[in-house]
N, C-alpha and C positions, 0 to 999 in steps of 0.2 A: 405674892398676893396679886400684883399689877397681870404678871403672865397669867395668872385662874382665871381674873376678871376679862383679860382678852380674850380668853378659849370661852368663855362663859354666851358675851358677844358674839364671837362668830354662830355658835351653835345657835341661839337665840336668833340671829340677824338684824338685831338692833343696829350694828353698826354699819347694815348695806340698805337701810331705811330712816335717815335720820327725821327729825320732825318739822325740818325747816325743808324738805322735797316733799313741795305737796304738788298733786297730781295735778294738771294741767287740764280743764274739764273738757268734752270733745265736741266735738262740731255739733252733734245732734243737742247736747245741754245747752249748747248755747244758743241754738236758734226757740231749743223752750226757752230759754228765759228770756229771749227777746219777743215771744209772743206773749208772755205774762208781764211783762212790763210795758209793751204797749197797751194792752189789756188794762191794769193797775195801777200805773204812777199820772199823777196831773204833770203835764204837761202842754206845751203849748210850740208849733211848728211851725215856721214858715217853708216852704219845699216847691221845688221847680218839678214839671211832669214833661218829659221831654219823649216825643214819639214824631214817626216820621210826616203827620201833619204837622209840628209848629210846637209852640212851647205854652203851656201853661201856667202859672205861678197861685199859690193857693196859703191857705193858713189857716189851719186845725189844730182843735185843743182838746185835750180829754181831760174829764177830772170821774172821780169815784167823790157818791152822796150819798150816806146811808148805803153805802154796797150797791147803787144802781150807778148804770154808767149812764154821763153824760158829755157828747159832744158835739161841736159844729166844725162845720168844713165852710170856707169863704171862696171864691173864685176872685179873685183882686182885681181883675184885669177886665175889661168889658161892661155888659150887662151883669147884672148882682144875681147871682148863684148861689144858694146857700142849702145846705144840705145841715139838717140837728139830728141828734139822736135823744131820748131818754127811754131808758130802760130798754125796752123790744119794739120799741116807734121810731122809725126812720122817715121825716119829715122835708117833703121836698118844696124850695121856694123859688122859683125863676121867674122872672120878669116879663109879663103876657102870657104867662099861663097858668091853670088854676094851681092850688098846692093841693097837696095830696098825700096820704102819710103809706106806708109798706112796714109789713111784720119783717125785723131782721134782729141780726143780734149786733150788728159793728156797721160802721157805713164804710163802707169799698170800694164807692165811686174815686177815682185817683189814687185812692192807694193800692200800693199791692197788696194781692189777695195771699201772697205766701205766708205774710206776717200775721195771718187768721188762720194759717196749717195746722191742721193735725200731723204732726212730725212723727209722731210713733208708727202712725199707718204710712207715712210716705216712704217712712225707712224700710219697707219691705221692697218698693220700687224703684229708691232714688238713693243715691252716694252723696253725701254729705263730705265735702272734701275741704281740711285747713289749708289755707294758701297763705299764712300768714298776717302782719301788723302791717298797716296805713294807717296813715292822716288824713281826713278827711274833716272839713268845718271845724280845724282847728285841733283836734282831740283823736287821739288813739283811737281804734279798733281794731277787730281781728276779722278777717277776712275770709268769707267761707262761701264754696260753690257748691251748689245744687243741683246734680247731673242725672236724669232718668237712665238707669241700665240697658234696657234695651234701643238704648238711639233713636225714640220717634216723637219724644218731644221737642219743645224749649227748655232751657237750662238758664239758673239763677246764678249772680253773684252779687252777696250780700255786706255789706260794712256794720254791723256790730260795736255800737259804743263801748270801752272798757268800761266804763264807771255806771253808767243807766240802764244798759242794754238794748237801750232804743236802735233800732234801723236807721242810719246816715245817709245809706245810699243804698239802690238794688236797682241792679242792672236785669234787663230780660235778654236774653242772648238766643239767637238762632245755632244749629248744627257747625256752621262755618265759626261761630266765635262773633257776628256781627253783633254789635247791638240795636236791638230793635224799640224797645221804651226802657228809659231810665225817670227813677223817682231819689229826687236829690233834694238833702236840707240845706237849705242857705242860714238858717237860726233856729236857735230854739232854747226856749227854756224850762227846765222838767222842776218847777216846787209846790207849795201848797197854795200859793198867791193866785194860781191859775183858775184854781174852784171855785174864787169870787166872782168869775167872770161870767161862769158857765151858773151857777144857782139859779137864777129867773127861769132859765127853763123846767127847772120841776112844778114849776106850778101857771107857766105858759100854755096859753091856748092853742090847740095842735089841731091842723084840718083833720078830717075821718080818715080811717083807714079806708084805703079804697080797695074797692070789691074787686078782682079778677076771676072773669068768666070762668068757669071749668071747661075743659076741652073735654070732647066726649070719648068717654071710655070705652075701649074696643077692641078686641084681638085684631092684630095684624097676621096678614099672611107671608109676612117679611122679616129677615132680619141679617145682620151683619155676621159676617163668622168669623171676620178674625176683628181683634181691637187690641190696644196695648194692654201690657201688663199693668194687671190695678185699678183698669177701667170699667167701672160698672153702671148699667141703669138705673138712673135714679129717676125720669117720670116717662111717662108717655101721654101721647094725647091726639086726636081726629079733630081738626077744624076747619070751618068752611072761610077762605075768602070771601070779604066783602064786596057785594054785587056783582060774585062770581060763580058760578056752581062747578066751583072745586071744591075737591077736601085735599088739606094735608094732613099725611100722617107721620106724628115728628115722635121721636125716641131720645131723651135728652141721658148725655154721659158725662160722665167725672172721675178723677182720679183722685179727687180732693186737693187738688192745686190747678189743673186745667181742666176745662170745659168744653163742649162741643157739643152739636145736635147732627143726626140725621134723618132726614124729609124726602117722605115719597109721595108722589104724587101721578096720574093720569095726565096725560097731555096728547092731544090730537094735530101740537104743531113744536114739535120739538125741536128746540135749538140746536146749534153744536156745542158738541164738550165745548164747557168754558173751567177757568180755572182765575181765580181771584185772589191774590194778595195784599192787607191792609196791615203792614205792622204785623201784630199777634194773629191777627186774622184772617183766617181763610175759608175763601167758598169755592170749594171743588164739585162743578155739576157733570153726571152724563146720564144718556140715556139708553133704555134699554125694554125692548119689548113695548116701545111706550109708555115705559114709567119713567118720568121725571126722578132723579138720586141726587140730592146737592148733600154735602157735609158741610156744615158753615162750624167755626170755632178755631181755639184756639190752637192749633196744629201746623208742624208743617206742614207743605203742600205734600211732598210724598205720602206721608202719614194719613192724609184726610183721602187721598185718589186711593192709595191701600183698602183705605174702610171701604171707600162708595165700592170697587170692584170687588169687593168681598160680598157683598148684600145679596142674599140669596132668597127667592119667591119660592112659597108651597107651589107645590102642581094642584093644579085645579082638578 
């Protein structure tokens, strides 16, 4: 009877799947679920923002009210800084200047904006790679990098709490592996205690949303011909500087993790090529025929000088 019962098993595969081997979830689950639990759970942070001006220190809380979200962000350090959110109002307060509110859905000043990814669209783009368990603030996580395939971004690596899913730390890394801004938790507490905190603002007095000009819509007689993989235009717009009779004409791009714009403009005293790096940030200008080409964003400089000499004018 024992022997039927073994042949029974193998044919079945019961005994090369037991119920205690359960699947290990993969890199791309788990940065969903650390975007829906940042999204989701009341919490409360304190976190260091470390870039190559200087350091930061900040303390944001999110709590869920009725299914709206509700958060503040604090600048600890300085002048009082304080950025709110409820529901689609992103509320800004700084000290000597007026406040003013912005339609968004999260606030992403100091945080990183990966933890707001759409991860299903960046997987067609970016390699999701397990590197393994650390400690970080005390407490497990698993460790996973974030690498564009074709080589012309930045590249992430992220710390993932076991137990909350929160983000502990995310490094932004250049091509060589340096790090360029790091956002690090020094505390935090994720319970229900934290939504006492945050409630006054559902029914807090919020400045107006403020009005943003329209830039005027226009076909351009320009455009770039090559960009990375994944990068698409999301606006355009023709503006004049102030008490200047320029226009620029700017084309804004995203991959839905980085950003960048390029700007073309007329000029009758053209600089030389310059090229600018800040951190994440790059402005690559040259010119050509007279027209002013800068790429300002988040790229590197190869990457951004690629785009600007790619940018090819109709013939008149």
């Amino acid at each position: 009877m024992k022997q039927i019962w073994f042949v029974f098993c193998l044919l079945t595969g019961s005994l090369l799947t037991p119920m205690t081997a359960l699947a290990e979830p993969t890199p791309e689950a788990l940065l969903q679920e650390m975007s829906k639990a940042s999204q989701s759970l009341n919490y409360e942070i304190g976190f260091i923002s470390i870039t190559k001006q200087g350091i930061d220190s900040y303390r944001y809380r999110h709590a869920l009210s009725n299914d709206i979200p509700l958060a503040q962000l604090v600048l600890m350090d300085g002048p009082r800084r304080e950025i709110v959110q409820r529901g689609k109002d992103i509320s800004y307060f700084e000290t000597g200047l007026q406040p003013f509110t912005l339609n968004g859905d999260h606030i992403v000043d100091s945080l990183p904006t990966l933890v707001f990814s759409d991860f299903a669209r960046l997987a067609k783009y970016y390699d999701f790679i397990s590197v393994g368990r650390a400690r970080v603030v005390d407490r497990l996580s698993q460790v996973i990098r974030v690498v564009s395939r074709d080589s012309t971004r930045f590249s992430y690596v992220i710390w993932i709490d076991e137990t909350t899913k929160l983000p502990l730390r995310v490094d932004l890394q250049d091509r060589d592996g340096e790090t360029l801004e790091q956002f690090r938790i020094i505390s935090f507490v994720a319970d229900n205690a934290v939504k006492a905190s945050l409630v006054k603002l559902e029914k807090a007095s919020l400045p107006p949303v403020l009005s943003v000009p329209a830039g005027e819509q226009t076909k351009f007689n320009w455009q770039p011909k090559w960009l990375p993989d994944g990068v698409t235009e999301v606006a355009s717009s023709r503006r004049h500087l102030p008490n200047m009779p320029v226009a620029i004409e700017s084309r804004l791009y995203s991959d839905g993790l980085f950003s960048f714009s390029v700007n073309v403009n007329t000029t009758t005293n053209p600089p030389a090529e310059q090229l600018v790096r800040q951190g994440r940030r790059t402005v690559q200008t040259e010119i050509r025929n007279a027209n002013e080409i800068t790429v300002v964003g988040e790229l590197p400089p190869s990457t951004a000088k690629r785009i600007a000499d790619s940018v090819v004018f109709d013939a008149k």
